[in-house]
C-alpha positions, 0 to 999 in steps of 0.5 A: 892203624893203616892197611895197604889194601885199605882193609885188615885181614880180620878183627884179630889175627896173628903176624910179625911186626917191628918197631925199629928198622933194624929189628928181628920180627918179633910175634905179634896178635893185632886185636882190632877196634875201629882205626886203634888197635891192641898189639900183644907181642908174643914175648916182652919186648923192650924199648917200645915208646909212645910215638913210634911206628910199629910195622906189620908183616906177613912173612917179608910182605909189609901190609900195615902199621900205625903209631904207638899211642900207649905202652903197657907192660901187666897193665900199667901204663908207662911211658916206656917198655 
């Protein structure tokens, strides 16, 4: 994951994010470990895919992102959501 100001809000926190460009924001709670991060979307989510960007906003300031290593859905690995 990569801040614009260089640091995360917090360790765990609540935003919006996107993963295609012309996607509605869609809630999310970031759950921070190191540079990775646990993204939990507020309602599933379709069509997410290892090696996309999500992108963090708060309100219609973007203030960070980073690539999608792994997709999950109930804990299981897939290769897409």
């Amino acid at each position: 994951m990569n801040f614009f100001t260089g640091k995360a809000p917090a360790t765990d926190f609540h935003c919006t994010a996107k993963f295609r460009y012309r996607q509605q924001d869609v809630g999310v709670t970031v759950h921070l470990d190191g540079d990775n991060a646990r993204i939990e979307f507020d309602h599933p989510v379709r069509a997410i895919t290892p090696g996309q960007a999500v992108v963090l906003y708060d309100g219609t300031e973007c203030f960070g992102g980073g690539t999608i290593n792994v997709a999950y859905n109930d804990a299981q690995v897939l290769q897409y959501v």
